[in-house]
C-alpha positions as a LaTeX table, in Angstrom:
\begin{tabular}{lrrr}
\hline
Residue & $x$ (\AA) & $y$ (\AA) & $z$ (\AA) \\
\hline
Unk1 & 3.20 & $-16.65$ & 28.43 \\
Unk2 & 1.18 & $-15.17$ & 31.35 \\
Unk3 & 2.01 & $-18.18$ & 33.41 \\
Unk4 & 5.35 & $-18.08$ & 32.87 \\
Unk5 & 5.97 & $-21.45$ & 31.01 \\
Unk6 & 8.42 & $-22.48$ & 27.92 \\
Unk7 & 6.73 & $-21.77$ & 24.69 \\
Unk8 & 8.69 & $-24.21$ & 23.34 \\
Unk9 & 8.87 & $-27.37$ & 25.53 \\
Unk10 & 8.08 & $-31.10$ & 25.82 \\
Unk11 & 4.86 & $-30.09$ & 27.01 \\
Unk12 & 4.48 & $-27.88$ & 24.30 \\
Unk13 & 4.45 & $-30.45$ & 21.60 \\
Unk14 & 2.79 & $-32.92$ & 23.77 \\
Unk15 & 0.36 & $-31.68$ & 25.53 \\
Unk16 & $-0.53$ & $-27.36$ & 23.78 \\
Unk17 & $-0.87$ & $-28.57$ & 20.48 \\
Unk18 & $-2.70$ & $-31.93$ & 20.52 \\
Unk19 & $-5.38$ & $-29.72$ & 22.80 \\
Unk20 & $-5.71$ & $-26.07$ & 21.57 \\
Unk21 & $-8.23$ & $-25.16$ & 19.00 \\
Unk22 & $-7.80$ & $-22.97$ & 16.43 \\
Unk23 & $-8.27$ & $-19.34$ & 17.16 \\
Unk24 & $-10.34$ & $-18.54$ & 13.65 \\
Unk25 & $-10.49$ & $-14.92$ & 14.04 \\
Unk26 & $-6.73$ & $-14.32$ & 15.59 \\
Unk27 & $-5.79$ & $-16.12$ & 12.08 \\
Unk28 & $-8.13$ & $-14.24$ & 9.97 \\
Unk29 & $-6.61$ & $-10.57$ & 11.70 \\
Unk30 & $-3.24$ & $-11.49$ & 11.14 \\
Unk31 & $-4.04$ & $-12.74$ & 7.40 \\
Unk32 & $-5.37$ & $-9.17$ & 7.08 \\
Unk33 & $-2.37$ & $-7.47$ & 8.71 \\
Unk34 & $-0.26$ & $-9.25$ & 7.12 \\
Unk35 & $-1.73$ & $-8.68$ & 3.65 \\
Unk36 & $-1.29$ & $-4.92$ & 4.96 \\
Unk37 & 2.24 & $-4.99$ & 5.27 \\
Unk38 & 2.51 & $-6.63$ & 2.18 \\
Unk39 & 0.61 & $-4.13$ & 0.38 \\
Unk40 & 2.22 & $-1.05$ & 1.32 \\
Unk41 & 5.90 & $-2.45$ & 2.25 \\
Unk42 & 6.52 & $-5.34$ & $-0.24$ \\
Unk43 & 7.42 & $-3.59$ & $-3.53$ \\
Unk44 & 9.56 & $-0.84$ & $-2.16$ \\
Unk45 & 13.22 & $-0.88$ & $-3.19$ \\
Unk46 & 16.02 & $-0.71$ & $-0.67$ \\
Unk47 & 17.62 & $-2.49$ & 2.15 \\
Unk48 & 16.10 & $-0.35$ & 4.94 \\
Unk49 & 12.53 & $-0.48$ & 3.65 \\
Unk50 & 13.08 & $-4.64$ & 3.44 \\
Unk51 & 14.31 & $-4.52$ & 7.43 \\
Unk52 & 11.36 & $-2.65$ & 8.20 \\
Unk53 & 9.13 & $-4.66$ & 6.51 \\
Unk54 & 10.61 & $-7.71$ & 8.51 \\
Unk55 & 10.67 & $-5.63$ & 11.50 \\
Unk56 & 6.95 & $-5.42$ & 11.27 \\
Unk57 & 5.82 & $-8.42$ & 10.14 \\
Unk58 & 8.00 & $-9.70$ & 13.32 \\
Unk59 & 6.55 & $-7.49$ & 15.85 \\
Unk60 & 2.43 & $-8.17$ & 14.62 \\
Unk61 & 2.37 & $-11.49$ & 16.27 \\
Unk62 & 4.21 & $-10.11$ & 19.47 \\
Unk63 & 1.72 & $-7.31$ & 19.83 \\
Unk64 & $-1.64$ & $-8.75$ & 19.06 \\
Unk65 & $-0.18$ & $-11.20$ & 21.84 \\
Unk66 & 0.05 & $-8.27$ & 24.38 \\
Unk67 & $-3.32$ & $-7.20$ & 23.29 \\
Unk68 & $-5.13$ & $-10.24$ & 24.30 \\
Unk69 & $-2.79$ & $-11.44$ & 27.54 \\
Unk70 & $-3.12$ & $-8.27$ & 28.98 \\
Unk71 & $-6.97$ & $-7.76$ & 28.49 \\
Unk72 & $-7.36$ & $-11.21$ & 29.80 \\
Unk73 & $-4.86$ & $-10.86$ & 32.65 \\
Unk74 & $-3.64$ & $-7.44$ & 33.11 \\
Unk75 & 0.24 & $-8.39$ & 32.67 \\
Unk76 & 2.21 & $-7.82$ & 29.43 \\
Unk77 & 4.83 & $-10.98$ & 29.94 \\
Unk78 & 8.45 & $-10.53$ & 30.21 \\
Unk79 & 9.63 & $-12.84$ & 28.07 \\
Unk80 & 6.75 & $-11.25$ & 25.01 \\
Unk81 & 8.71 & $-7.77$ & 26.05 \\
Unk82 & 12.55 & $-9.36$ & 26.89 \\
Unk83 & 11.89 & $-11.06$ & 22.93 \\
Unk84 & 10.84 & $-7.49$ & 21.07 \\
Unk85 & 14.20 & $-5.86$ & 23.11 \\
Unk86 & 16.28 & $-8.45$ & 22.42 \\
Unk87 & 15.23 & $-8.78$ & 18.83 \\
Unk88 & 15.22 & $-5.02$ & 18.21 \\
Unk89 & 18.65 & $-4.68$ & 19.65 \\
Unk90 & 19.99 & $-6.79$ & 17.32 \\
Unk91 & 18.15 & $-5.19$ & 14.27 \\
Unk92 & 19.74 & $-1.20$ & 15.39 \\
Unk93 & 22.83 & $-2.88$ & 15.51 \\
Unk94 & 22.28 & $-4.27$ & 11.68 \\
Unk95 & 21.00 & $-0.92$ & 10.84 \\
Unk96 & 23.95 & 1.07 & 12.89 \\
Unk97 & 26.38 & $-1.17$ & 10.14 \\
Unk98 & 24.36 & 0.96 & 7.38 \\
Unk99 & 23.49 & 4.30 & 9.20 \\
Unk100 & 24.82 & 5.23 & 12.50 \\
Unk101 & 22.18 & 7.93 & 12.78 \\
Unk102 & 19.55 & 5.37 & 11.99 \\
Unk103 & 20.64 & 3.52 & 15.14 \\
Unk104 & 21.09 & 6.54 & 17.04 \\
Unk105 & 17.44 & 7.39 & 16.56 \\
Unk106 & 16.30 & 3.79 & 17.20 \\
Unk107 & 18.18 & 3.81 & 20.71 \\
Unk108 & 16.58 & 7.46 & 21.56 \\
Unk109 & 13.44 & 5.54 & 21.22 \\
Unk110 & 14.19 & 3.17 & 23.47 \\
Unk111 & 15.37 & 5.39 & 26.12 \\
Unk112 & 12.55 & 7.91 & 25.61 \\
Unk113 & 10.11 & 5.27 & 25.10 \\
Unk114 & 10.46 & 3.76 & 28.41 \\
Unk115 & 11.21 & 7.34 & 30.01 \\
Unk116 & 8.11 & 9.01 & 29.23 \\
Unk117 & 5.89 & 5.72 & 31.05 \\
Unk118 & 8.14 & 5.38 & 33.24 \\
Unk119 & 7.96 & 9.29 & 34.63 \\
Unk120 & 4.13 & 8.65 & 34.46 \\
Unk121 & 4.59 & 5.96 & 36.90 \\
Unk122 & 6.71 & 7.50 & 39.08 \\
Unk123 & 4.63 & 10.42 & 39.10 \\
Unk124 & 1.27 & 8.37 & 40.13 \\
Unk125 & 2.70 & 6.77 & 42.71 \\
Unk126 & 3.92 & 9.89 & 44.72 \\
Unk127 & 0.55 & 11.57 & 43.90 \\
Unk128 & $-1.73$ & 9.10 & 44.23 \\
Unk129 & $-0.15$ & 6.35 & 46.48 \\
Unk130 & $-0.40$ & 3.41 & 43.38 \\
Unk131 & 1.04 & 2.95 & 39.93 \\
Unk132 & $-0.40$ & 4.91 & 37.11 \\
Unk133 & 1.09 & 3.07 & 34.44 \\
Unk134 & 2.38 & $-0.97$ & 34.68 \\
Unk135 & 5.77 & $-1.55$ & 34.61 \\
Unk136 & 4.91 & $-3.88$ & 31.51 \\
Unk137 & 3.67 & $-1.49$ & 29.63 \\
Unk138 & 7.07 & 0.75 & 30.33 \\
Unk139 & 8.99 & $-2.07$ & 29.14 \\
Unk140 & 6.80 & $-2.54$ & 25.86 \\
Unk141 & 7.45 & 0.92 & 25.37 \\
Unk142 & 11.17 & 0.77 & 25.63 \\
Unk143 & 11.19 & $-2.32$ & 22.99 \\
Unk144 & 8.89 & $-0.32$ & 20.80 \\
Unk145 & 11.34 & 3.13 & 20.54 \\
Unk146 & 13.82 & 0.48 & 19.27 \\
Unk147 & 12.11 & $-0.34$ & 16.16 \\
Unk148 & 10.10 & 3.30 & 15.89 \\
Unk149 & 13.06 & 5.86 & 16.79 \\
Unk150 & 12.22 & 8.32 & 18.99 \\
Unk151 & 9.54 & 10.74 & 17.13 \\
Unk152 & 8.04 & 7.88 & 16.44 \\
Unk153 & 7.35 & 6.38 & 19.87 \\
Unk154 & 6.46 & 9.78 & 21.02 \\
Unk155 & 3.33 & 9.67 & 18.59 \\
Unk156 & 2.75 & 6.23 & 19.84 \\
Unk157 & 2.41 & 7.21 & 23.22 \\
Unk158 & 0.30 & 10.48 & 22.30 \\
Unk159 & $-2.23$ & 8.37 & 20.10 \\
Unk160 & $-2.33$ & 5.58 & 23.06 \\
Unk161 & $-3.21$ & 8.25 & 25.32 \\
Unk162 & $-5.79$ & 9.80 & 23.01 \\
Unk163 & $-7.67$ & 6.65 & 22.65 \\
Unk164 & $-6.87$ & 5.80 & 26.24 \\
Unk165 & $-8.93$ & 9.20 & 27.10 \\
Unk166 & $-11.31$ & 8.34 & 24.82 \\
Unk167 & $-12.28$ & 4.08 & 25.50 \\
Unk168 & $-11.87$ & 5.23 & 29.26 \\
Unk169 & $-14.67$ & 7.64 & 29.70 \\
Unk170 & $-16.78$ & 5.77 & 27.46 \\
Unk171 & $-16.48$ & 2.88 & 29.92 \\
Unk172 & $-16.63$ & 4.93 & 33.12 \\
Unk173 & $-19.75$ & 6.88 & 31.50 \\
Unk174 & $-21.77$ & 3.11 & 30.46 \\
Unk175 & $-20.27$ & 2.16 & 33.49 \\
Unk176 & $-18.37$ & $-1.15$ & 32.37 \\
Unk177 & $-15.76$ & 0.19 & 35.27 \\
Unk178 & $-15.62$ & 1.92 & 38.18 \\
Unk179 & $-13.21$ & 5.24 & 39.12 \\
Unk180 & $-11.01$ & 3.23 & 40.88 \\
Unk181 & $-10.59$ & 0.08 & 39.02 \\
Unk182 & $-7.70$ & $-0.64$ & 36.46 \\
Unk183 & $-8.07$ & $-0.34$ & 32.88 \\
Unk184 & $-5.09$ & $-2.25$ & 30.80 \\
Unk185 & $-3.40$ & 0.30 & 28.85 \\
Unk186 & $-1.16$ & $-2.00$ & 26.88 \\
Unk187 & $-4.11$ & $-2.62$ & 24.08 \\
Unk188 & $-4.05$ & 1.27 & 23.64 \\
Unk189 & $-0.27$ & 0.71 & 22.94 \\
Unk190 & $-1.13$ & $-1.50$ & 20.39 \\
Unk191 & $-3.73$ & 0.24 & 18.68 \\
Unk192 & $-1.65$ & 3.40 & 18.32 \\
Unk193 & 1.30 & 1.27 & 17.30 \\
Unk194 & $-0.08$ & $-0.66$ & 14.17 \\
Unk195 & $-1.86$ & 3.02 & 13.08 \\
Unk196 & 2.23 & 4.71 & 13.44 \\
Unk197 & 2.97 & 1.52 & 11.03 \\
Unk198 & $-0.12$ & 1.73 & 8.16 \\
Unk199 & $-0.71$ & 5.77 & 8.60 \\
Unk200 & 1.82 & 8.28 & 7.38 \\
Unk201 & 3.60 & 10.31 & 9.67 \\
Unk202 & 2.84 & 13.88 & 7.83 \\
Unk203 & $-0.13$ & 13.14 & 8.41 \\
Unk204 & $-0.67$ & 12.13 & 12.20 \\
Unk205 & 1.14 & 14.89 & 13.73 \\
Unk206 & $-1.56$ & 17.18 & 11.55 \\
Unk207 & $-4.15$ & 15.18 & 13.06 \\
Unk208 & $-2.37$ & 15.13 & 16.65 \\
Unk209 & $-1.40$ & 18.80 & 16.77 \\
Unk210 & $-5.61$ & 19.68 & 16.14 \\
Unk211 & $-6.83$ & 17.37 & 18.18 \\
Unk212 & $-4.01$ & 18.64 & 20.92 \\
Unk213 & $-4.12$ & 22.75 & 19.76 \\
Unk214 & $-8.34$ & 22.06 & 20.04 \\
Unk215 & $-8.30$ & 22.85 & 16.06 \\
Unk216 & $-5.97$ & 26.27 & 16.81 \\
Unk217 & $-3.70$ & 24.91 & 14.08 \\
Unk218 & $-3.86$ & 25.25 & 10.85 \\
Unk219 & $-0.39$ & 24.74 & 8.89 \\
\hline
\end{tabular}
């Protein structure tokens, strides 16, 4: 994905698989996210709770993808963010058949999913001459609101940013990096994404609004 080549291609089956090793500990943290899902998703009744059970065991993969590639590389690849749009298109429309509001909400997300990043951006560059935020990560974003809806997303992007805070001055304080040099965000994304899917929502917006009212609120 990061260099732009077919995942699924002559070379592929030729050359990828007869000389990649197996990534143990990839396998063993999907086994356990998967186990997750399965655990707190698999005996609920209903047709919404079984798309959103597919929805996520889709989107795992996908993310701890984006993780790695952009640690490694700084890019979240197109075709990793084109697939989760494309894919969660499809799944609002399914949904839309059942709810309309359901897809309604699924579409805000999209919209303000890539809006808020994508304000961030433009805001860094006029203020300080250079992108705040990848355009990757904007588009990751976007995918995301359409599987999250838009409240959602919006405590997606406020835990990424929390931990974001958080991992950065840690680094800048041990000094791992420097003021001026880039720190992937998209791993942040995906923290604060799989903790929206495991942790109830009740509950993170009482942890969000203390951590964000400096322990002011109290309801």
């Amino acid at each position: 994905m990061p260099e732009y080549k077919k995942v699924f291609s002559k070379e592929f089956f030729t050359v990828y698989l007869k000389e990649c090793k197996p990534k143990y500990i990839l396998m063993f943290i999907m086994a356990i996210i998967y186990i997750v899902l399965l655990y707190m998703f698999g005996n609920k009744e209903g047709i919404l709770y079984k798309i959103q059970f597919f929805e996520y065991i889709f989107i795992s993969p996908m993310l701890v993808s984006a993780f790695i590639i952009d640690i490694k590389h700084q890019i979240i690849p197109n075709r990793l963010n084109l697939t989760l749009f494309e894919v969660g298109l499809g799944l609002t429309f399914v949904q839309g058949i059942l709810d309309i509001n359901i897809a309604i909400n699924m579409l805000l997300g999209g919209v303000i999913g890539a809006g808020i990043f994508l304000a961030i951006t433009a805001v860094g560059g006029l203020i300080a001459g250079k992108e705040a935020m990848g355009f990757g990560d904007v588009k990751l974003m976007g995918a995301l609101g359409l599987f999250f809806g838009w409240l959602n997303i919006g405590i997606i992007a406020l835990i990424a940013f929390l931990i974001g805070a958080i991992i950065s001055i840690v680094l800048l304080i041990t000094k791992k990096k420097k003021k001026d040099e880039y720190i992937a965000f998209g791993p942040f994304i995906v923290i604060a994404t799989f903790i929206v899917m495991v942790v109830p929502n009740d509950l993170l917006i009482g942890i969000l609004l203390k951590v964000f009212t400096l322990g002011m609120f109290n309801a």
